[in-house]
C-alpha positions, 0 to 999 in steps of 0.5 A: 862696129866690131871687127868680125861684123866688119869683115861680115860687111866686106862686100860694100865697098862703101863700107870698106872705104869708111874703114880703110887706114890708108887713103890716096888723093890726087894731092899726093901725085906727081906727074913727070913728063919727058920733054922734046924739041920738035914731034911727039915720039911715044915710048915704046917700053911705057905705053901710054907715055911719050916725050912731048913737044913743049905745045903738047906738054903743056896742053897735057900738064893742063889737064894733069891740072885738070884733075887735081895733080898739082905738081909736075916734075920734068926731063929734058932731051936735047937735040945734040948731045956731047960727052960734058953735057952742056945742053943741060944748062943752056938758058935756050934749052928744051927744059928751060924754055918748057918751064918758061911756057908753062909758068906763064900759062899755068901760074899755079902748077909747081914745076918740078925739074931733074937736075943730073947730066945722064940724059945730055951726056953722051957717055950716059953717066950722071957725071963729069968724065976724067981719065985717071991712072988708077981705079981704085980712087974715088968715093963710091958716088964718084968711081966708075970703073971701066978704062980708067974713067972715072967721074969727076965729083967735084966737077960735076958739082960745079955742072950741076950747079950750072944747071940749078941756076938755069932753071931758077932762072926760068921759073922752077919751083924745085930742083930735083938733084939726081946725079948721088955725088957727094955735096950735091945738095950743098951746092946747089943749096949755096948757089941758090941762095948766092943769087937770090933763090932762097925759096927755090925748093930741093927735092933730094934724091936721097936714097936713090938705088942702083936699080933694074927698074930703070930699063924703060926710063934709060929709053925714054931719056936714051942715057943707058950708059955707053961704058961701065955702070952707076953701081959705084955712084947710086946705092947698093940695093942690099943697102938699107942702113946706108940709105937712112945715112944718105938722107940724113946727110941731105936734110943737113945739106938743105934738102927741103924734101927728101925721096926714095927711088925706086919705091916697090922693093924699098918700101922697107926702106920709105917705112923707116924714113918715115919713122926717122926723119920728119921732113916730108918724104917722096918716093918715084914709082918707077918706069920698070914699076909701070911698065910691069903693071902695064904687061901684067894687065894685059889692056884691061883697064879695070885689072890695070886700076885694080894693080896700079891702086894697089901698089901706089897704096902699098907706097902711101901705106909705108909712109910716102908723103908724095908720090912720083908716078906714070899713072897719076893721072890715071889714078887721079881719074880712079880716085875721082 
């Protein structure tokens, strides 16, 4: 069939999706959940989202299961907080008893968890926090200027390591590092394999940028940071150059998988991963990314498909392998 009679038949969508180049399936989503101890508190700014109670995460995840979503990613929110973070590597914490429920009663699903301290802190950072007489010190994933506070790299390395083993320990399937300091995927890499978790995976957040999409995630997590911003730690968006050096730098480190965070305005960026890099690829559709296609919709399910399908098409379409997103299971249910 020529093109011009293609175009001809547009209108049968059967004939559209035998042609079309690029193709979403179930197999390519990730779900993340936010986890809480106690009740459900749903997220205002993300409709049809909310932290769940562990009981009710998992009877969730089975469904995401359900569905054809094999993996799930996860953020925890402690009960307390404190300015080091330590509830991110108690071995009673919300994300390590989680992990522990849901590998016993789904052996299947990949879990998938987040390993940064912005959400235990709470100070909101992503790292240790030291007092320094200058600012002017430090490498740009470790400077944040504000008082002469600065976070710690090498510190933090240490913290996120802390973290790694607790939920190796509980069952994970992959880390997923998240803080953008220096070495973090060589640390974890080398913990990993010091105590006999040589196929526990990393997901790298590689490329992650300084972004304004984030605003519903800082809710969900409250880690908007108290002090300061993450403009010296995660990556400036006029940056593209920048971020093919990052990834490169973490496949030398370990990383199993490498990600783009946030996905919408970066699918340039995702485009020339994929050219460069053979190692699986993931990008996050972020909180903001949802959100904006939840308002645009207005509460109409068919626009809302029609706009969610099109942007996670525009993501597959640039060269993701994976995608992290909000609406998975609603795609998944779409795609069927």
């Amino acid at each position: 069939m020529g093109f011009a009679r293609l175009r001809k038949h547009r209108a049968n969508q059967r004939i559209r999706d035998l042609f079309s180049e690029t193709k979403i399936s179930t197999s390519d989503l990730i779900m993340p959940y936010f986890v809480i101890e106690g009740e459900n508190k749903p997220i205002k700014s993300m409709p049809g989202i909310s932290r769940l109670s562990i009981d009710n995460l998992v009877k969730d995840i089975k469904e995401t299961r359900d569905l054809g979503i094999g993996a799930v990613l996860l953020f925890g929110i402690p009960v307390k907080k404190d300015k080091y973070g330590k509830g991110a590597y108690n071995e009673n914490g919300v994300v390590q008893k989680a992990i522990r429920v849901i590998r016993k009663d789904m052996g299947d699903i990949v879990i998938i968890t987040d390993v940064c301290l912005c959400g235990y802190a709470s100070h909101g950072h992503c790292g240790i926090i030291k007092s320094h007489p200058s600012t002017s010190l430090g490498t740009r994933k470790s400077k944040v200027k504000s008082q002469n506070r600065i976070i710690d790299n090498d510190k933090t390395l240490e913290v996120l390591a802390k973290i790694t083993l607790s939920h190796a320990y509980a069952g994970a399937d992959f880390v997923a590092p998240s803080a953008m300091m220096d070495g973090q995927v060589r640390a974890i890499r080398e913990v990993l394999d010091k105590n006999g978790f040589q196929d526990t995976g990393i997901l790298a957040y590689s490329a992650k940028y300084a972004s304004n999409f984030y605003g519903p995630f800082r809710e969900a997590l409250d880690s908007v940071p108290q002090f300061g911003d993450r403009k010296t730690y995660q990556m400036d968006y006029r940056n593209a150059d920048e971020a093919l050096r990052e990834i490169q730098e973490d496949i030398n480190e370990g990383a199993d998988i490498v990600m783009v965070k946030p996905s919408l305005s970066y699918l340039d960026i995702i485009y020339r991963a994929k050219e460069k890099f053979n190692i699986p690829l993931a990008a996050y559709n972020v909180s903001g990314e949802y959100s904006a296609v939840k308002k645009l919709s207005q509460g109409d399910k068919l626009k809302e498909k029609d706009l969610a399908l099109e942007v996670l098409t525009s993501i597959k379409r640039a060269g993701a392998d994976i995608i992290i997103t909000y609406h998975a299971k609603e795609a998944a249910r779409w795609l069927k």
